[in-house]
N, C-alpha and C positions, 0 to 999 in steps of 0.2 A: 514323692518318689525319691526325692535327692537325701529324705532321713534314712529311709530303707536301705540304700547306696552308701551312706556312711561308713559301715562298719569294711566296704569292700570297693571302696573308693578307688584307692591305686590300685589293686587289683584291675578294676575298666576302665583306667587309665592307660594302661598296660595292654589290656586286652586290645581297646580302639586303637592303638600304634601297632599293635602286632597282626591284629587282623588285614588295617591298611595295607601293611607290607604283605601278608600272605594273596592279597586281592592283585598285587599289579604283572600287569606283562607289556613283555617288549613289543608287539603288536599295539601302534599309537590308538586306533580307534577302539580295542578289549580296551586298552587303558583308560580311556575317554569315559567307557562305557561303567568302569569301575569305580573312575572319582564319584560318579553322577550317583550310582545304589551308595558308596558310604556315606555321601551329602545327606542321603534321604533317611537314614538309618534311622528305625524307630527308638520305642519305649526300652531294646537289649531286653526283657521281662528273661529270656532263655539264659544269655550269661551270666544273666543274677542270680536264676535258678543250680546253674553250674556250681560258681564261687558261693552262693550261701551252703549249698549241702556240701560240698568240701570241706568249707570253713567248721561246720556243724562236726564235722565226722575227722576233722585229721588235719595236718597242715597244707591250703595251698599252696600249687608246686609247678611246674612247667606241662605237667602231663593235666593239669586243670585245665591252664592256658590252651592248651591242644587242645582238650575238648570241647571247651566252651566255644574256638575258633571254627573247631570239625561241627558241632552244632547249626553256629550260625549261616559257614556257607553251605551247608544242605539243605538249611532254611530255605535261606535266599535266592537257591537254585530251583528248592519249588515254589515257592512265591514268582520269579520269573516267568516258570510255567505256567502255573496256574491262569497270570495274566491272558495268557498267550490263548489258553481252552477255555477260557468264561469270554473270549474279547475285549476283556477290560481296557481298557484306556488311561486308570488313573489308580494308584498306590501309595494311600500316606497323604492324600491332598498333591501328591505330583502328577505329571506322565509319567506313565508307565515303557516297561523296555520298548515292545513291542508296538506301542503307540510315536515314541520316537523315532526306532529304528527298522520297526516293522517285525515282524514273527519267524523267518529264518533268523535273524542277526540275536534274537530274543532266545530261541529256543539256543541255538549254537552258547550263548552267552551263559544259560544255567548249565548246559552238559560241561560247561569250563569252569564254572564254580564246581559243579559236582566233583569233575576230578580232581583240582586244588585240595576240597575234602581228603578223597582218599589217598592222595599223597601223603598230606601232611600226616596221616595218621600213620600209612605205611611206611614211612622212609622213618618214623623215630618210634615204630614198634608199639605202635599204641592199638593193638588188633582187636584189644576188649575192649576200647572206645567204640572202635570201627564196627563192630559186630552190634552194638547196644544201638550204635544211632541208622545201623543197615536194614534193622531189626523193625524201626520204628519209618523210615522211610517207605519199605514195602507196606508196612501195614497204613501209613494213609494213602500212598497206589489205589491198594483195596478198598479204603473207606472212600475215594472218588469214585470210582467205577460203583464202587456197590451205590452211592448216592445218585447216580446219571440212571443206573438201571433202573434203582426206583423211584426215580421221578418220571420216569415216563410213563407208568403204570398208575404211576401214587396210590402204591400201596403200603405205603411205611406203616408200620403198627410201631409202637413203645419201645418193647424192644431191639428191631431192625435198628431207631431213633439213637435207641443206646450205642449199637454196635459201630454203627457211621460216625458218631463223635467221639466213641474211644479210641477207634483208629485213626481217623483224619486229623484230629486234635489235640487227642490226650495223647497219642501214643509219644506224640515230639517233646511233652512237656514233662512223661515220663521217662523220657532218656534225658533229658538234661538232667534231670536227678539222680537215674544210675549212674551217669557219666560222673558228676561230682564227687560221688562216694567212691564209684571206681577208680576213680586218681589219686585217692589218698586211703582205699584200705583193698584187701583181696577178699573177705568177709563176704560171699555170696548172698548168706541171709540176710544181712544188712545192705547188699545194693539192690537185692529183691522188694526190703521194705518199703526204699526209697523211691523204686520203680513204680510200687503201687502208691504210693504219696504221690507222686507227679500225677500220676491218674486221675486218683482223684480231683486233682486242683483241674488239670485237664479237661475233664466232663463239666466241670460248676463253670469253669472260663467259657468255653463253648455255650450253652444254655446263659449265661450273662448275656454274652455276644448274640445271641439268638431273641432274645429280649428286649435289646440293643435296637431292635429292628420296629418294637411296635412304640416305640417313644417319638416324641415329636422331631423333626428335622435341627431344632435352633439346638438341641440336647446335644445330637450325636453329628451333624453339622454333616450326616449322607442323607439321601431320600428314604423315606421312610418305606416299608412295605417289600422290601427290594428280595427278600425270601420268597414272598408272596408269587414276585413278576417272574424270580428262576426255577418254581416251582417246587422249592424244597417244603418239603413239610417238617417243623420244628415242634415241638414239644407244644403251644399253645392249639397250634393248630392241630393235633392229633387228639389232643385231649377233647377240641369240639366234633368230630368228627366222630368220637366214641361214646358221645353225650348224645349225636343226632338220631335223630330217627331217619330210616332207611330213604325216605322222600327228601329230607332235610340235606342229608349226606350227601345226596348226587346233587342237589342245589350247590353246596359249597366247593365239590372236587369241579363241577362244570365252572365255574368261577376261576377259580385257581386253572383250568386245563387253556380255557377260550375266550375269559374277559378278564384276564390279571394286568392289561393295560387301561382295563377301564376306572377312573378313580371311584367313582359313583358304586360300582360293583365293589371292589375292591372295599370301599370306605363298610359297606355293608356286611362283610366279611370279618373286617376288624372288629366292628361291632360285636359281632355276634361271639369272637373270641375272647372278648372281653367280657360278654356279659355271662358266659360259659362256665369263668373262672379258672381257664387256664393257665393267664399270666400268674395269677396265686402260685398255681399246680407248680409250674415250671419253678417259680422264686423257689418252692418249699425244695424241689430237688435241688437245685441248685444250692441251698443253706445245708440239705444231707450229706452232699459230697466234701463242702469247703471244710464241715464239723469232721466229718470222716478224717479230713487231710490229718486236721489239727490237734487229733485224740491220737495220730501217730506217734506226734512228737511228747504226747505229755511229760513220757518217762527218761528224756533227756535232760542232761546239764542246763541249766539257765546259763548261756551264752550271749553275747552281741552277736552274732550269727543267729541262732535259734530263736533271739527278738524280732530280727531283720526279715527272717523267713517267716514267720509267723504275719508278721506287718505286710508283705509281700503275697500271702495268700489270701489274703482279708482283701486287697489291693483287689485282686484278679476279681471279686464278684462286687464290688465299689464302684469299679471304672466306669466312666459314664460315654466315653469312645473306645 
């Protein structure tokens, strides 16, 4: 991660000093609450995506730094939530807001990142940041809801599957991309391109992440199975499901509905996903979308940028957490 970062070093340099400052308020406990999310701050993967398609397309410039910034606390504001409607307790290998401070002080805390967001965008006229990442907010709204609705049912078919991670996941990873071309060109077509690049790298990150899930514990160092126990159906498990026969079928959704706490059930499950060859299925989409990414960029300039992002997309179906 830290060669990928090379070429845009002082750039996140820059950004982590400016973000810090855009995080604090005169309210000592918000302020409390703000040291503790930048302590915890992950892998940045979003303002790298920022600063490298910038860097790619134009000179980084202050209106970068604004987006990469407006990105991240929209991020951070739904990850807060999020915590908040799974129950979670734990973010990054930390506690999480709402396991600290409880779910009022949690929820209050992302609606106050959120609007940080939309200040900072509005007070320095950055309205087609604002609009690109407003864009991509509603649309994972909709991929949450749409995924609670269909998991009660479980009836995800393939492409419902597709629809839930374009919006919940890709959509975020495809504004950090228009957003970095949008700070450095007005060129529609070309922040349309980039829009659908994040996309794609979006869908292949997601289905990783979902993969993520049937590896052993010591790999990804959370419990295994853990899609399984909140009933989403992910792309391995869909693919066995459309393999079964109709008797087979209500065996595995009864599993997943009424014994997804039982390991023995559960382990029988995984089995059978495996031996389906869905994890195959799921790698091979996952290698079409990152190829997809990467046939974007072919007919660009060879850059330290365009190295970086290229390195950075290969990254996102590598990662092993």
């Amino acid at each position: 991660m830290d060669e990928i970062k090379k070429v845009i070093a002082e750039d996140m340099h820059l950004f982590e000093n400016k973000f810090r400052q855009a995080m604090k308020s005169e309210v000592s406990l918000l302020d409390r609450i703000m040291h503790y999310i930048v302590k915890r701050k992950g892998k940045q993967m979003r303002p790298m995506f920022v600063f490298l398609t910038a860097g790619m397309n134009g000179q980084i410039n202050e209106s970068t730094h604004r987006g990469a910034a407006l990105i991240e606390l929209l991020h951070t504001a739904t990850l807060v939530h999020d915590d908040v409607v799974d129950d979670s307790l734990y973010r990054r290998g930390f506690f999480s807001i709402n396991a600290l401070w409880k779910n009022k002080i949690a929820v209050l805390v992302g609606d106050y990142l959120l609007s940080k967001g939309l200040l900072l965008s509005v007070d320095h006229g950055d309205h087609h940041l604002l609009k690109i990442v407003s864009e991509a907010v509603k649309q994972m709204s909709e991929g949450e809801l749409l995924q609670i609705e269909k998991a009660r049912k479980l009836d995800i078919d393939e492409d419902t599957y597709f629809t839930i991670i374009k919006q919940k996941t890709a959509s975020l990873i495809a504004s950090c991309c228009a957003c970095g071309v949008a700070s450095v060109s007005k060129d529609e077509a070309l922040i349309e391109q980039f829009r659908l690049f994040g996309e794609h790298i979006g869908i292949a990150f997601q289905i990783n992440d979902d993969l993520l899930d049937f590896e052993s514990n010591t790999i990804t160092g959370k419990p295994g199975a853990i899609d399984i126990k909140e009933r989403k159906l992910t792309l391995p498990v869909i693919h066995l499901l459309n393999k079964s026969s109709l008797l087979e079928k209500r065996k595995w959704i009864n599993i997943i509905k009424k014994h997804n706490e039982k390991p023995e059930k559960v382990s029988l499950l995984l089995d059978a996903i495996k031996n389906s060859g869905g994890i195959e299925v799921a790698r091979e989409q996952m290698k079409k979308h990152e190829n997809a990414a990467l046939q974007m960029l072919h007919d660009f300039p060879e850059t330290e940028y365009k190295t970086s992002l290229i390195q950075l997309v290969q990254y996102t179906t590598l990662r092993k957490s």
